[in-house]
Backbone as CSV, one residue per row, in Angstrom:
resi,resn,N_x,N_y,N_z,CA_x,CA_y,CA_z,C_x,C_y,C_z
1,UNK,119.301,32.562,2.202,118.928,33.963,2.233,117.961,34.273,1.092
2,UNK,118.326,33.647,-0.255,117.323,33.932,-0.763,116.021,33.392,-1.123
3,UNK,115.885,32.380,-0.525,114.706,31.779,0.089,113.785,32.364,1.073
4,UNK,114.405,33.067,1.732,114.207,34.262,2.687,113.243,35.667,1.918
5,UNK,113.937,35.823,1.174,113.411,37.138,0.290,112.523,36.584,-0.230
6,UNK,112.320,35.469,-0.900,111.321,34.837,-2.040,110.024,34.900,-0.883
7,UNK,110.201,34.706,0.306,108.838,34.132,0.906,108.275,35.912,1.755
8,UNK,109.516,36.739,2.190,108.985,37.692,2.348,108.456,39.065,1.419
9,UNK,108.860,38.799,0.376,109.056,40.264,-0.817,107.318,39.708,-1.055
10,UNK,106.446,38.697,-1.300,104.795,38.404,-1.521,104.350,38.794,-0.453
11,UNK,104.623,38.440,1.022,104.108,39.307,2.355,104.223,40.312,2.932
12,UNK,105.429,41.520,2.512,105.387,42.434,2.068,104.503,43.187,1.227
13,UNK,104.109,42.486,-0.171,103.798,43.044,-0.887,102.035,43.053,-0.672
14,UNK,101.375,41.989,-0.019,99.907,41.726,0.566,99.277,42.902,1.685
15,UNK,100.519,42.700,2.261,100.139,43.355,3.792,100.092,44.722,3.259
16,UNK,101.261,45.406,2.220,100.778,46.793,1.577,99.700,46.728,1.102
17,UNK,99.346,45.771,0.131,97.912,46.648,-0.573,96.436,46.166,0.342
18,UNK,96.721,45.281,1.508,95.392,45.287,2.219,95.423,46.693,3.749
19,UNK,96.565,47.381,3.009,96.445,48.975,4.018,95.747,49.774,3.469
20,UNK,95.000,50.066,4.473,94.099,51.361,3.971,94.229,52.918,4.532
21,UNK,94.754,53.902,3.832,94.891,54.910,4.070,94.402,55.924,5.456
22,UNK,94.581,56.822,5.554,94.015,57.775,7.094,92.965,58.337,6.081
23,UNK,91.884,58.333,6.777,90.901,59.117,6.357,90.163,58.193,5.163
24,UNK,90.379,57.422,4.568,89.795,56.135,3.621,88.736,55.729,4.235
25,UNK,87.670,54.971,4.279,86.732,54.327,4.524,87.419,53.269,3.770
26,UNK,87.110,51.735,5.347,87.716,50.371,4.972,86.354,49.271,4.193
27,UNK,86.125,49.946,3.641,84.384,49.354,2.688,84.418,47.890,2.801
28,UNK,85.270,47.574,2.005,85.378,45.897,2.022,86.154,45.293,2.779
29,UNK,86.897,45.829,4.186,87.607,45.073,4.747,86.931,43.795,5.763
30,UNK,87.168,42.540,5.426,86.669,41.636,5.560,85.411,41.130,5.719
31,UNK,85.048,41.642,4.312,83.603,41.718,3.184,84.173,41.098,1.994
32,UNK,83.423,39.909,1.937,83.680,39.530,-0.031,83.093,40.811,-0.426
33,UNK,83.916,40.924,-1.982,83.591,41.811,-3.020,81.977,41.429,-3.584
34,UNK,81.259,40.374,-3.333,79.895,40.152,-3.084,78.582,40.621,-2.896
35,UNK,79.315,40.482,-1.306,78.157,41.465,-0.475,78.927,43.006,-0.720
36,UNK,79.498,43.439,-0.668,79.800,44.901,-1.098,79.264,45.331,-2.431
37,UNK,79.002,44.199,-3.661,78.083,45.108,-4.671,76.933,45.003,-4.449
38,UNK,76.446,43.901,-3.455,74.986,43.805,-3.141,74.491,44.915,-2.459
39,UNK,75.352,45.410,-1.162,74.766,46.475,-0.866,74.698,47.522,-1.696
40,UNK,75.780,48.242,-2.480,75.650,49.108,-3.578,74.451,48.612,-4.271
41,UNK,73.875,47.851,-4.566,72.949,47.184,-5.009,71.375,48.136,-4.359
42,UNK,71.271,47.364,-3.316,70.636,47.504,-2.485,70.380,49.330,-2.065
43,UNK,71.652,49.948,-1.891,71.467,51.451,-2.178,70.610,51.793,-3.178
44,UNK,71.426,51.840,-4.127,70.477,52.143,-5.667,69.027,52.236,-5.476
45,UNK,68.597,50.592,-5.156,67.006,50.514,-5.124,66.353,51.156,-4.009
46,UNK,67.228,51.232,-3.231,66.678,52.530,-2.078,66.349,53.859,-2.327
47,UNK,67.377,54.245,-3.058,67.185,55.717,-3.762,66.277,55.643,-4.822
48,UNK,65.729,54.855,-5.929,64.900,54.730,-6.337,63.134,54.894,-5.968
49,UNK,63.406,54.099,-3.998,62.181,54.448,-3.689,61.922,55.580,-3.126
50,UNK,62.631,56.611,-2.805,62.872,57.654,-1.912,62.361,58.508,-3.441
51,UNK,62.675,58.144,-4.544,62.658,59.727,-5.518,60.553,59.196,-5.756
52,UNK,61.115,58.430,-5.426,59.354,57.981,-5.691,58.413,58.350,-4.787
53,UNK,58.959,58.711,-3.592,58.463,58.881,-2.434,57.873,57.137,-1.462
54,UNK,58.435,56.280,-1.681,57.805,55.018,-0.646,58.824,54.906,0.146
55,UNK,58.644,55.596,1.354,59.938,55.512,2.320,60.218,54.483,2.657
56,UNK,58.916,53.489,3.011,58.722,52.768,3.440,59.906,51.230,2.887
57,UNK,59.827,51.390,1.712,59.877,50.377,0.518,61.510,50.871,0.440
58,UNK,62.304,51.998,1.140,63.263,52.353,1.295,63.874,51.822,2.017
59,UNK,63.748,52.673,3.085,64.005,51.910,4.184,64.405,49.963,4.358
60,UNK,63.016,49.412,3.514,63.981,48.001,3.752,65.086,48.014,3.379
61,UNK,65.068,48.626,1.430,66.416,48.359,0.932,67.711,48.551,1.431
62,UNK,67.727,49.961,2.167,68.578,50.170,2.823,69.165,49.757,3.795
63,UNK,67.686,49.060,5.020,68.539,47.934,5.723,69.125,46.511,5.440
64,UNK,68.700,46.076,4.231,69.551,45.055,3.440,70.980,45.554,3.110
65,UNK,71.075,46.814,2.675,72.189,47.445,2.034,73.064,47.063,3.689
66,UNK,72.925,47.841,4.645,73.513,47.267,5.453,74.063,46.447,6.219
67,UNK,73.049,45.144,5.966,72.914,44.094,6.739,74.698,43.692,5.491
68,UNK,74.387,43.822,4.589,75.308,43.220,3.777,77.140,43.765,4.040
69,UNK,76.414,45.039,4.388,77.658,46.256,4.569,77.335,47.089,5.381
70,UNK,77.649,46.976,6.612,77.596,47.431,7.430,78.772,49.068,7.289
71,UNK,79.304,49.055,6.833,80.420,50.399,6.707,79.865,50.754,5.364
72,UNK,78.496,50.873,5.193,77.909,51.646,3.855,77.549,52.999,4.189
73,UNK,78.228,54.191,4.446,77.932,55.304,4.619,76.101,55.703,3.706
74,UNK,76.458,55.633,2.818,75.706,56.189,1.976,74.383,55.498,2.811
75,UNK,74.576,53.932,2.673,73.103,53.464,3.454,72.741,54.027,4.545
76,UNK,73.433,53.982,5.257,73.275,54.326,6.705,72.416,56.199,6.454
77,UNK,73.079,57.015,5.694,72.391,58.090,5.731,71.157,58.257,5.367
78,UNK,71.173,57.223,4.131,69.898,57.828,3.481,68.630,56.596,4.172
79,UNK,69.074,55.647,4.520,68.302,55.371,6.008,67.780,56.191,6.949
80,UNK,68.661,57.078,7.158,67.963,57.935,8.048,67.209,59.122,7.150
81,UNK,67.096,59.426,5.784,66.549,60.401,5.649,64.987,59.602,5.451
82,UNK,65.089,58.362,4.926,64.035,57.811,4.646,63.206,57.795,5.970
83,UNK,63.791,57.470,6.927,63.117,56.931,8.146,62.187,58.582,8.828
84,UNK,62.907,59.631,8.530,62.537,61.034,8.297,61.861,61.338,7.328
85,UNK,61.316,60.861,6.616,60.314,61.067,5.209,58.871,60.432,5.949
86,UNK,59.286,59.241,6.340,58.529,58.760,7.023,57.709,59.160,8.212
87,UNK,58.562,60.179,9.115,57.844,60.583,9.978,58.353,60.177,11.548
88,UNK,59.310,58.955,11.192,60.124,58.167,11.971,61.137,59.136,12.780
89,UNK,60.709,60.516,13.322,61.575,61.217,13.201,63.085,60.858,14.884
90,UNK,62.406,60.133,15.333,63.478,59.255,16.663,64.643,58.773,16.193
91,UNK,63.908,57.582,15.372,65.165,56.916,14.527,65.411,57.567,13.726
92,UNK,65.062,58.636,12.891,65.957,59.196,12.107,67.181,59.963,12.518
93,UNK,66.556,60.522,14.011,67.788,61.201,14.356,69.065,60.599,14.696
94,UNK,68.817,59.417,15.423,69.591,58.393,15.949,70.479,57.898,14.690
95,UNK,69.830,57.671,13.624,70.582,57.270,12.736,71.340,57.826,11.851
96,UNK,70.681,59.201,11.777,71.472,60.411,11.182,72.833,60.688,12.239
97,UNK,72.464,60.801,13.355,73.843,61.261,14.339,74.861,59.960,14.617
98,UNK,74.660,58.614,14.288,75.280,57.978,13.669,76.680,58.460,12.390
99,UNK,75.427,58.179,11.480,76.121,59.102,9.907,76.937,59.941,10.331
100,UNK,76.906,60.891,11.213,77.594,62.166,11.268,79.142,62.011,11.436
101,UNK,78.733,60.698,12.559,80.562,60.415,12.813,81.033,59.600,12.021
102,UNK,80.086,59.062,11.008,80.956,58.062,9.718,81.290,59.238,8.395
103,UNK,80.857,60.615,8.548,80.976,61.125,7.183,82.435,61.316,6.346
104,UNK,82.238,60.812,5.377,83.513,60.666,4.607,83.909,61.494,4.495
105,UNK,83.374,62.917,3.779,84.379,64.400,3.914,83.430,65.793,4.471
106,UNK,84.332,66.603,4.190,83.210,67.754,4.713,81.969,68.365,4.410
107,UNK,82.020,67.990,2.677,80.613,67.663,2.168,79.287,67.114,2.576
108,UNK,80.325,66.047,3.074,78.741,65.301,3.244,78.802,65.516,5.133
109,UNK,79.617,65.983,6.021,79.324,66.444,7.527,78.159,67.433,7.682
110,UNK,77.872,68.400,6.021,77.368,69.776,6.146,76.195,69.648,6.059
111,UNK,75.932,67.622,5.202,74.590,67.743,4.542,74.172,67.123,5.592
112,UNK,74.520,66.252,6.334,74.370,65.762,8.035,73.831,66.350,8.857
113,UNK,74.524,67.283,8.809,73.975,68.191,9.926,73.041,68.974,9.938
114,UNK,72.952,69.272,8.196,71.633,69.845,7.624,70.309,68.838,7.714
115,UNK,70.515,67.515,7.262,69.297,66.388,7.813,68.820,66.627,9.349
116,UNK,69.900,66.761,9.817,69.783,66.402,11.341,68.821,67.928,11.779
117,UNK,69.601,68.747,11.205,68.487,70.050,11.815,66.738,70.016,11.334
118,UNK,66.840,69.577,10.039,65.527,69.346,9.981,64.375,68.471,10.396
119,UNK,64.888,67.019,10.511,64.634,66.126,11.512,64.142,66.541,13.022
120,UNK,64.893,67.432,13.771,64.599,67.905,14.776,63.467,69.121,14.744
121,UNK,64.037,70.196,13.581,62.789,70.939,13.302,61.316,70.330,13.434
122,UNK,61.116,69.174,12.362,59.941,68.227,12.561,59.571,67.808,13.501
123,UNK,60.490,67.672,14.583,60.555,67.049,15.597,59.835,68.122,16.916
124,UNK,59.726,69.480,16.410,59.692,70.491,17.343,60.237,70.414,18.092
125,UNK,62.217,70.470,18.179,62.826,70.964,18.428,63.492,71.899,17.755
126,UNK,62.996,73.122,17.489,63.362,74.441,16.755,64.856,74.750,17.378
127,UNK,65.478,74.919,18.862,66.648,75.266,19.149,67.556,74.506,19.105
128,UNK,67.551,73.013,18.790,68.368,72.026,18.526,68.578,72.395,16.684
129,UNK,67.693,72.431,16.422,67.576,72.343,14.849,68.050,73.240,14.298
130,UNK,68.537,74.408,15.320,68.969,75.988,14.722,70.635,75.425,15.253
131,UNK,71.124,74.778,16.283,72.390,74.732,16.316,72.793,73.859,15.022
132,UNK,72.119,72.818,14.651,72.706,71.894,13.400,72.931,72.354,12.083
133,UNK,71.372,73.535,12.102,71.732,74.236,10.810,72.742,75.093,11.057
134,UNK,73.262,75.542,12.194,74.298,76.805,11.874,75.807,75.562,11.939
135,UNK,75.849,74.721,12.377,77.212,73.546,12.257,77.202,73.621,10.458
136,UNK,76.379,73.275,10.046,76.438,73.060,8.388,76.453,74.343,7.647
137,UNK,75.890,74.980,8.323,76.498,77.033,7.648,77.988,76.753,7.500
138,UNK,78.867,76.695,9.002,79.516,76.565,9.424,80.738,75.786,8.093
139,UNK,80.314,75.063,8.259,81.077,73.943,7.357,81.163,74.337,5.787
140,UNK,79.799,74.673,5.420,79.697,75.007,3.746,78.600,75.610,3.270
141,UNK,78.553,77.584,4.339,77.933,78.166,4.057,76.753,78.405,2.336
142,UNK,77.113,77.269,1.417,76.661,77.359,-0.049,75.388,75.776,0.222
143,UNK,75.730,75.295,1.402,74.573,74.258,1.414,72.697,74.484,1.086
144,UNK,72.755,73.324,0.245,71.106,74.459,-0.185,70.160,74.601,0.951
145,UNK,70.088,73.399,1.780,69.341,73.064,2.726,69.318,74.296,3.526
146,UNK,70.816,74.743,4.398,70.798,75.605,4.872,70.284,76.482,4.265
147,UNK,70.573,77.318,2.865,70.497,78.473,2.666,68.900,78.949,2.660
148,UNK,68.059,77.502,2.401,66.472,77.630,2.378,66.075,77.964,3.927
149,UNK,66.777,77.142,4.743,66.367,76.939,6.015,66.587,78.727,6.505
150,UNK,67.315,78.921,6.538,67.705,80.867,6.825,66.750,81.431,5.920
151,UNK,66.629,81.298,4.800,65.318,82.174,3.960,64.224,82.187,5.028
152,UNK,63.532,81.090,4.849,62.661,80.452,5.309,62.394,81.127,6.694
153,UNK,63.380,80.828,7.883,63.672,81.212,9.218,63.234,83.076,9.237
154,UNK,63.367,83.552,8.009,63.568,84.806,8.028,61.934,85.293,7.675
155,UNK,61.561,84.578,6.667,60.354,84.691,6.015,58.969,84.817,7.522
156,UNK,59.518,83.512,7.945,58.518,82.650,9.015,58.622,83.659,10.509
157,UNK,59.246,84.762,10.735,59.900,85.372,12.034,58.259,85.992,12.506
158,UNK,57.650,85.508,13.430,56.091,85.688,13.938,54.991,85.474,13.451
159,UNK,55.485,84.615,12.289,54.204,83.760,12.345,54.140,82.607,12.961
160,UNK,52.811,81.942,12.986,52.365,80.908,13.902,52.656,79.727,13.562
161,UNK,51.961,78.727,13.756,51.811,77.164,13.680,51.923,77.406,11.966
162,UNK,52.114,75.804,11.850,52.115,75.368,10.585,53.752,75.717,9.869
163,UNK,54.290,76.590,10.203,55.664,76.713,9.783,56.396,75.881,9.114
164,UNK,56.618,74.535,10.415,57.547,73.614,9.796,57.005,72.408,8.824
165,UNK,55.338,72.489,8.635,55.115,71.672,7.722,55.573,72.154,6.550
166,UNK,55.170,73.618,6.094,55.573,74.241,4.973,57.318,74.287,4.713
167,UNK,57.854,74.163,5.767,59.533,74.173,5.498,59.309,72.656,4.787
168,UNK,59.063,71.689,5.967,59.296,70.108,5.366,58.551,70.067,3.632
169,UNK,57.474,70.336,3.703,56.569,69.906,2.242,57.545,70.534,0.892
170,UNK,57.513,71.832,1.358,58.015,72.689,0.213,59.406,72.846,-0.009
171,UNK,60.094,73.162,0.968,61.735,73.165,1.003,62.577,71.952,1.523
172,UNK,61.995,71.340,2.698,62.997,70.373,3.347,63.629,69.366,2.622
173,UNK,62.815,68.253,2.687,63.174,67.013,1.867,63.307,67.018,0.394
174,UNK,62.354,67.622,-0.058,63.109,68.008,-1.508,63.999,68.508,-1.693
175,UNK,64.972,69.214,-0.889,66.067,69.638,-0.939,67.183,68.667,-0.698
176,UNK,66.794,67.424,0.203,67.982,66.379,0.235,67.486,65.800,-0.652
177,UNK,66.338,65.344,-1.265,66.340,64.486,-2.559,66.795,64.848,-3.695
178,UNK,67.540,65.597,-3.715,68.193,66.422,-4.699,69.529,65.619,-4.716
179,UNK,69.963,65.176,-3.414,71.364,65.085,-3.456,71.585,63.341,-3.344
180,UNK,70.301,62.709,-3.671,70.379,61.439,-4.270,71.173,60.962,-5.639
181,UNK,71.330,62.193,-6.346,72.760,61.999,-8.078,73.991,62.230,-7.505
């Protein structure tokens, strides 16, 4: 019997700490601790090129970040904002509405949905882009994105063309590059 205990009280004790909570993100589950700082790695230098503006030069990092870690929230988003800096605005959406269903808390669902509306804005889809911004009202009426995007919306009410360049140049993306710290 107690040979018994000796071999189960260590498999017990494994099988607890490789559980991962409800609502946890399983980051490293069957990922060396390796490739999980590589992609953190690989983030970093992504966000580096994004404050710089080379989406381009982003974007790879970020798909390295993934390739390594595939359950890298953070990559996966700011993949898509890059790919949206870029102009990429297809795949950005695709990859942003991705993100949306990986977001870790409600924070970051609000800033999602806030990418995603602007993405589509760019996209000239103005009535898609007005349901995403009001999901992220919704969620955390204090979001900056939103709160520019409603200024803005209010400012812009009959005037013409050119609108959403001036949202993107002046308010848009500088407003998620903000939330690269």
């Amino acid at each position: 019997m107690f040979n018994l205990l000796l071999f189960l009280v260590p498999l017990f004790i494994f099988s607890c700490s490789t559980t991962v909570a409800v609502g946890e993100s399983p980051r490293s589950e069957g990922r060396p601790p390796g490739l999980i700082i590589a992609s953190d790695k690989a983030v970093e230098n992504g966000k580096k090129h994004l404050r710089k503006g080379k989406c381009d030069k982003a974007i790879h990092e970020f798909n390295k970040a993934l390739a390594k870690n595939p359950n890298n929230f953070e990559a996966l988003y700011w993949l898509g904002v890059a790919e949206g800096m870029c102009g990429y605005y297809s795949t950005a959406y695709d990859r942003l509405m991705l993100a949306l269903r990986y977001s870790p808390n409600k924070g970051w669902e609000a800033r999602v949905n806030a990418t995603i509306g602007l993405v589509l804005l760019l996209s000239d889809r103005d009535e898609d882009a007005q349901i995403y911004f009001g999901r992220a009202r919704m969620i955390d009426p204090r979001n900056e994105l939103v709160i520019r995007y409603y200024e803005w919306e209010r400012e812009m009410k009959g005037k013409g063309k050119g609108k959403k360049e001036k949202f993107r140049r002046e308010e848009g993306f500088e407003v998620v590059l903000r939330w690269l710290d």
